[in-house]
MDAnalysis code that builds the backbone (N, CA, C; Angstrom):
import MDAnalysis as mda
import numpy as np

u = mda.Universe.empty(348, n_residues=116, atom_resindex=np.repeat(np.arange(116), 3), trajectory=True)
u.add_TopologyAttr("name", ["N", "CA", "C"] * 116)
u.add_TopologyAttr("resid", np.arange(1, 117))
u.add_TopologyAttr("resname", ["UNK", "UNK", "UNK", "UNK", "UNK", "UNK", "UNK", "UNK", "UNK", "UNK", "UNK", "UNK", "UNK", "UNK", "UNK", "UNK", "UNK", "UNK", "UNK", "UNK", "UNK", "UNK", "UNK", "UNK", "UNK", "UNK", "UNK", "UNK", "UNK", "UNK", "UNK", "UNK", "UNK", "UNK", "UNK", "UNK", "UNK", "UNK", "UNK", "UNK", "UNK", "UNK", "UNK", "UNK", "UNK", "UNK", "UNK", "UNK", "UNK", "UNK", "UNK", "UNK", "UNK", "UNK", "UNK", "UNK", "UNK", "UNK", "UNK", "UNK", "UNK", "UNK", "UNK", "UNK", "UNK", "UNK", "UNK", "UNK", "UNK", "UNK", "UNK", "UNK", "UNK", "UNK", "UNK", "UNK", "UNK", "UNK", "UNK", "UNK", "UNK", "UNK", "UNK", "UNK", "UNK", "UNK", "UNK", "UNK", "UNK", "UNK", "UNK", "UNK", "UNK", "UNK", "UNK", "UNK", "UNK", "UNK", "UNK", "UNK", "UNK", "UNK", "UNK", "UNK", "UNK", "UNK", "UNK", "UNK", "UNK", "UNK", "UNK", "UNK", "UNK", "UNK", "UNK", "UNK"])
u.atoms.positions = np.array([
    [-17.448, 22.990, 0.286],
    [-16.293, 22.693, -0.527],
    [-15.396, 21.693, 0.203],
    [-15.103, 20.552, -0.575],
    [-13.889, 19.566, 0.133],
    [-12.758, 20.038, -0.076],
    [-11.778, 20.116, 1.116],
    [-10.521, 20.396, 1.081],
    [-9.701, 19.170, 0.749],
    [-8.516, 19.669, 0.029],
    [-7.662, 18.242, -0.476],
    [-6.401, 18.477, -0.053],
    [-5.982, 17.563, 0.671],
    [-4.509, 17.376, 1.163],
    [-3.934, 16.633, 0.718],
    [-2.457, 16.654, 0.435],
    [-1.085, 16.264, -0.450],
    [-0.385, 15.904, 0.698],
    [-0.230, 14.737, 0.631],
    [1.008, 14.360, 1.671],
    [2.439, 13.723, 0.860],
    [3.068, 13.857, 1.667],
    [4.753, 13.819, 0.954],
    [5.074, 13.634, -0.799],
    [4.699, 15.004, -0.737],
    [4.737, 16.241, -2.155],
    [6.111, 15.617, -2.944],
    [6.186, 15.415, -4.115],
    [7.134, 15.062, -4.794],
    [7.378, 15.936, -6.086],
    [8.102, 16.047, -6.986],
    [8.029, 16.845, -8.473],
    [6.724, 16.167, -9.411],
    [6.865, 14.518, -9.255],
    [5.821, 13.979, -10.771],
    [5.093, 13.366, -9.431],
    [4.612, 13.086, -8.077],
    [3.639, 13.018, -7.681],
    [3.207, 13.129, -6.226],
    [2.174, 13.076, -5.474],
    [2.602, 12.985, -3.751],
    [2.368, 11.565, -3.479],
    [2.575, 11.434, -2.669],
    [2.445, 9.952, -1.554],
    [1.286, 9.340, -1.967],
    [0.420, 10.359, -1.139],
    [-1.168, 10.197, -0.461],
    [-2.035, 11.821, -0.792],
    [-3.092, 11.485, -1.311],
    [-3.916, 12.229, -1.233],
    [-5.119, 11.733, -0.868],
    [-5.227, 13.078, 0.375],
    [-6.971, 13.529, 0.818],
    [-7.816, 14.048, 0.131],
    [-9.218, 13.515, -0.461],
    [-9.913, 14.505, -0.812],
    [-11.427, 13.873, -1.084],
    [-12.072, 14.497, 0.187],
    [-13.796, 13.983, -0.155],
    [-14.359, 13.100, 0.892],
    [-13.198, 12.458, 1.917],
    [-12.947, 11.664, 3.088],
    [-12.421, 10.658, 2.271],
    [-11.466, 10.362, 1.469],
    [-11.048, 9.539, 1.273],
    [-9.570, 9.332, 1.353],
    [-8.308, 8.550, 1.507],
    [-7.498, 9.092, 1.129],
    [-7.042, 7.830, 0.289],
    [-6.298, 8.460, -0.842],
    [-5.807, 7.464, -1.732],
    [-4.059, 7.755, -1.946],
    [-3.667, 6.228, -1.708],
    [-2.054, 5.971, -1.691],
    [-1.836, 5.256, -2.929],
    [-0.867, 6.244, -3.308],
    [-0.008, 5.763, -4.253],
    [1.046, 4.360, -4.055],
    [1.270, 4.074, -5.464],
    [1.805, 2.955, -5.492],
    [3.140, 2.644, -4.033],
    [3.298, 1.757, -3.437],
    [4.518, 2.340, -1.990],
    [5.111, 0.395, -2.849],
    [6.440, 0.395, -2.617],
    [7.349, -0.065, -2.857],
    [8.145, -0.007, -1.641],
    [9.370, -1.584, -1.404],
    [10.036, -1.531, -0.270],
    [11.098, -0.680, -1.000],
    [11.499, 0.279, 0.431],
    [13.428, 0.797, 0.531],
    [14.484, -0.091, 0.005],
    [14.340, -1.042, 0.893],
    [15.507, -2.271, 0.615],
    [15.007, -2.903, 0.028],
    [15.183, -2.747, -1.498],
    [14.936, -3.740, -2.866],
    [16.151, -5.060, -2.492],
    [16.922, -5.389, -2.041],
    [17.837, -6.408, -2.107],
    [17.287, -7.627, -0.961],
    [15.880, -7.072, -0.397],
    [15.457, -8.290, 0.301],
    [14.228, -9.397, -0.158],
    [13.980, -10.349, 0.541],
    [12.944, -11.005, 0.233],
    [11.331, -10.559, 0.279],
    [10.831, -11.437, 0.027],
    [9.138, -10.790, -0.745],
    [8.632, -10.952, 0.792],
    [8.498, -11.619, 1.699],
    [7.957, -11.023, 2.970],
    [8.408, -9.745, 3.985],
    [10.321, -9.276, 3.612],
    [10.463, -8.403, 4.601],
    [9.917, -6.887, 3.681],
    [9.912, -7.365, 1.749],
    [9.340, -6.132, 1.369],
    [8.095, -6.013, 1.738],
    [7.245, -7.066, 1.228],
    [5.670, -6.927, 2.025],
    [5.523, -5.871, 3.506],
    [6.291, -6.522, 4.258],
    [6.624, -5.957, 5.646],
    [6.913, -4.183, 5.223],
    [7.847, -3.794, 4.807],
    [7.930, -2.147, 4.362],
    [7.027, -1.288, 3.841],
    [6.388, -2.171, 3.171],
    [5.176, -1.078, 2.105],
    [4.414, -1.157, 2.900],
    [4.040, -1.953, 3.661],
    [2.802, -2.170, 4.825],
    [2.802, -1.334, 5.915],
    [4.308, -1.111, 6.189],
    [4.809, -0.018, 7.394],
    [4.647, 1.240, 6.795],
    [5.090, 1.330, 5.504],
    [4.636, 2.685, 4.674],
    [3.243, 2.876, 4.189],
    [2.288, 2.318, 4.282],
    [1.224, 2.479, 3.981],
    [0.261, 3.114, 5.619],
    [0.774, 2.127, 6.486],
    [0.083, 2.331, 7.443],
    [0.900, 4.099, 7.610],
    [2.034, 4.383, 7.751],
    [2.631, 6.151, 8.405],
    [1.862, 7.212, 7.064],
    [1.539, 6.811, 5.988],
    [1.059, 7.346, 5.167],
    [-0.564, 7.616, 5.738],
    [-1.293, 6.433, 5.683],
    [-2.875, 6.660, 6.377],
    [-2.482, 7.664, 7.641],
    [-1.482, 7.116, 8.209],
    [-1.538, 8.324, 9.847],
    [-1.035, 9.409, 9.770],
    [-0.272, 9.708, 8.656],
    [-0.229, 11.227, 8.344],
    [-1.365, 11.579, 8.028],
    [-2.544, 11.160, 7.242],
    [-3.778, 11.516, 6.623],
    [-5.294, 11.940, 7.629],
    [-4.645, 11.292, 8.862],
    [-5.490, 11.388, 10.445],
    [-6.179, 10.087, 10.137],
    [-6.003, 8.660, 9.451],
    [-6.603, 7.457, 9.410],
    [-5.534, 6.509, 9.795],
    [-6.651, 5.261, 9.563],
    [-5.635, 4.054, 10.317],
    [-5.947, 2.748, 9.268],
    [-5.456, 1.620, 9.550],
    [-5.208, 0.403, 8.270],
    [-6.895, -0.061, 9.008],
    [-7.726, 0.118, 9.736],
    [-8.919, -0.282, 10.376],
    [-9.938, 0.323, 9.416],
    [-9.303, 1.497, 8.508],
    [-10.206, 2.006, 7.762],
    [-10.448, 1.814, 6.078],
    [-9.591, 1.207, 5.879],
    [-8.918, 0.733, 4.388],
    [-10.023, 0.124, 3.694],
    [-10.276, 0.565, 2.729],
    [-11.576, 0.698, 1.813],
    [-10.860, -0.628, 0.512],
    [-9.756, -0.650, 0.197],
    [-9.609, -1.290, -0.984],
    [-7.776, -1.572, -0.878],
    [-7.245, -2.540, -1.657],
    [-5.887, -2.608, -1.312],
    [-5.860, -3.125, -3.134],
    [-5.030, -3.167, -3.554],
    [-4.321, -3.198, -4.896],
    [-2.925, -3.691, -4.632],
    [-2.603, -4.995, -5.589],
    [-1.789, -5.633, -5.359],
    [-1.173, -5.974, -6.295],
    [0.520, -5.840, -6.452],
    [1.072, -6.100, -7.575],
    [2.291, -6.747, -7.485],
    [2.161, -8.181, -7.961],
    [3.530, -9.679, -7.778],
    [4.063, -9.409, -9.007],
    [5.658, -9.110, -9.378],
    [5.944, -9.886, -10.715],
    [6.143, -10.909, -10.764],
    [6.123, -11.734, -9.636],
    [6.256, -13.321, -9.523],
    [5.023, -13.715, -8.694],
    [3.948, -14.430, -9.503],
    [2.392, -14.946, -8.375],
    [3.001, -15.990, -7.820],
    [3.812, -16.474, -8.078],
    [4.372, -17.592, -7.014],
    [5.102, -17.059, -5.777],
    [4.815, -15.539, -5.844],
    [5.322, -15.295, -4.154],
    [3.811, -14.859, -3.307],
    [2.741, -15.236, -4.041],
    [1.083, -14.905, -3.400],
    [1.168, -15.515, -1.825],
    [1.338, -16.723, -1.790],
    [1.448, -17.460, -0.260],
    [2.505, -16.511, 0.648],
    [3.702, -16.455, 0.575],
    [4.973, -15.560, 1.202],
    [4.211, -14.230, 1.627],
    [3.886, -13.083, 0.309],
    [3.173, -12.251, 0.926],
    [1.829, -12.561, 1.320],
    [1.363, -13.155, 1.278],
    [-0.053, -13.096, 1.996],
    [0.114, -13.484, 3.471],
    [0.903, -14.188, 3.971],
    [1.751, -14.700, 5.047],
    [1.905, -13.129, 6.172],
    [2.225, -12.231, 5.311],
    [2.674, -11.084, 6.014],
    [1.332, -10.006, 6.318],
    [0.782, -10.201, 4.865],
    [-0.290, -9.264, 4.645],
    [-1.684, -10.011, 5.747],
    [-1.803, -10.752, 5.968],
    [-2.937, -11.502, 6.709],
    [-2.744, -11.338, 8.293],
    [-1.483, -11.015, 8.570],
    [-0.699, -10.601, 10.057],
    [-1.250, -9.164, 10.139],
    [-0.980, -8.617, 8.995],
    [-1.387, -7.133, 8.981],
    [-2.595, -6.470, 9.611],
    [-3.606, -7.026, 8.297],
    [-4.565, -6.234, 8.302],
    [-5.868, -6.592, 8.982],
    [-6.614, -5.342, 9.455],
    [-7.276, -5.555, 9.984],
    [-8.280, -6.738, 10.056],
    [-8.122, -7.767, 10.429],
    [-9.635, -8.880, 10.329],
    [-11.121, -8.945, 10.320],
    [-11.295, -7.638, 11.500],
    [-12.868, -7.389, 11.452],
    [-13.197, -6.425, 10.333],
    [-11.873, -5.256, 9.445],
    [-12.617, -5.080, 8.430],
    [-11.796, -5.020, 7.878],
    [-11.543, -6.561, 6.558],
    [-10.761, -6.603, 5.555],
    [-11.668, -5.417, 4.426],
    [-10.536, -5.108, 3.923],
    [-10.960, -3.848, 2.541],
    [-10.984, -4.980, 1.184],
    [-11.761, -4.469, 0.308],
    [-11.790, -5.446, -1.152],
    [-10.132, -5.188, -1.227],
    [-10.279, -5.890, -2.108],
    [-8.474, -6.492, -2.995],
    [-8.387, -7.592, -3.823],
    [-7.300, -6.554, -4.805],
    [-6.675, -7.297, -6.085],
    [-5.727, -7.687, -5.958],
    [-5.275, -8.528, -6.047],
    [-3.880, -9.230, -6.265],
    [-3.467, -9.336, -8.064],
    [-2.492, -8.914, -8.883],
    [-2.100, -8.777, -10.048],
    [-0.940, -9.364, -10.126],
    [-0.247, -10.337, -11.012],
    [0.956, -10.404, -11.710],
    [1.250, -9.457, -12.507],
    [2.269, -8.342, -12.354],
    [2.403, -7.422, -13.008],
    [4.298, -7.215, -12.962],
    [4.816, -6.520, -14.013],
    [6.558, -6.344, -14.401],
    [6.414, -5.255, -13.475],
    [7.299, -4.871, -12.295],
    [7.090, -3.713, -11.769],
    [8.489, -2.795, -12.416],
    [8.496, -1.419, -11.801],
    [9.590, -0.748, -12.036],
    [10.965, -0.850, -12.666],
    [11.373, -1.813, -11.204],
    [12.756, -2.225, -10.756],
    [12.732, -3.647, -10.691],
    [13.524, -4.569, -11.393],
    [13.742, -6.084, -11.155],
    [13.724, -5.876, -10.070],
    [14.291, -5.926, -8.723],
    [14.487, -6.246, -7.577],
    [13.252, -6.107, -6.891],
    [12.243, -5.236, -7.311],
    [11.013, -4.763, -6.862],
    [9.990, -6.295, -6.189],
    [9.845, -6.461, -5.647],
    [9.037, -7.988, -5.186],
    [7.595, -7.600, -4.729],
    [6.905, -6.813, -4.376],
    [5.587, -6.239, -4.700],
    [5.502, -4.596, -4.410],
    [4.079, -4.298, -4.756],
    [3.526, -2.901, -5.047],
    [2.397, -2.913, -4.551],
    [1.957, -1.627, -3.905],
    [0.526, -1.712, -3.007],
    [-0.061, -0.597, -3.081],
    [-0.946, -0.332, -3.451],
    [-1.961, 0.869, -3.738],
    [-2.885, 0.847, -3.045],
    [-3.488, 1.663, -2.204],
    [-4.944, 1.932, -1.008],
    [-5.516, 2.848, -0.844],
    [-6.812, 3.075, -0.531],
    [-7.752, 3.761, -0.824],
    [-8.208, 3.357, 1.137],
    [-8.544, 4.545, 1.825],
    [-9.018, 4.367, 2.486],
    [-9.646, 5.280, 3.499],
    [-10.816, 5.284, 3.980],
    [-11.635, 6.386, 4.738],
    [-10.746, 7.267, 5.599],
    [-11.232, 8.376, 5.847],
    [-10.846, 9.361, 6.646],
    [-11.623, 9.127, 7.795],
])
């Protein structure tokens, strides 16, 4: 039987869930909505990675990344940040989307899937 772990439990959802060796992250959004599209890039990336390491994984293991601009004309800016990031010897598949997020102020959204 696979055990499934819930990390930072909410009312309508958790963070991150474990289950099967996988763990899958929910949508992560920056704190400080009042900044630019690289220092948010920069937050969700910091929240993605404490999310995998609550899960006992690391951004070395990242199976898939999901990506969401309401402006594709900020693709270069974040990719700028995101290419600093992530691992090189094993980039994970990824989407990049123009999509309306949440919150106007919102400047991207990141969803990941990645091994235990």
């Amino acid at each position: 039987m696979t055990n499934t772990a819930y990390f930072q439990k909410g009312p309508r959802m958790s963070q991150a869930v474990s289950h099967g060796g996988l763990v899958y992250i929910a949508g992560q959004v920056a704190d400080d909505r009042k900044t630019g599209i690289e220092d948010q890039t920069r937050q969700v990336l910091a929240k993605i990675e404490e999310l995998l390491a609550e899960a006992g994984t690391t951004k070395s293991k990242l199976l898939a990344v999901n990506i969401f601009l309401p402006a594709i004309g900020d693709f270069d800016a974040m990719n700028g940040v995101y290419d600093n990031w992530i691992d090189r010897d094993r980039p994970p598949a990824r989407a990049c989307t123009e999509a309306r997020l949440a919150d106007p102020d919102l400047r991207v959204e990141m969803t990941a899937v990645a091994a235990v």
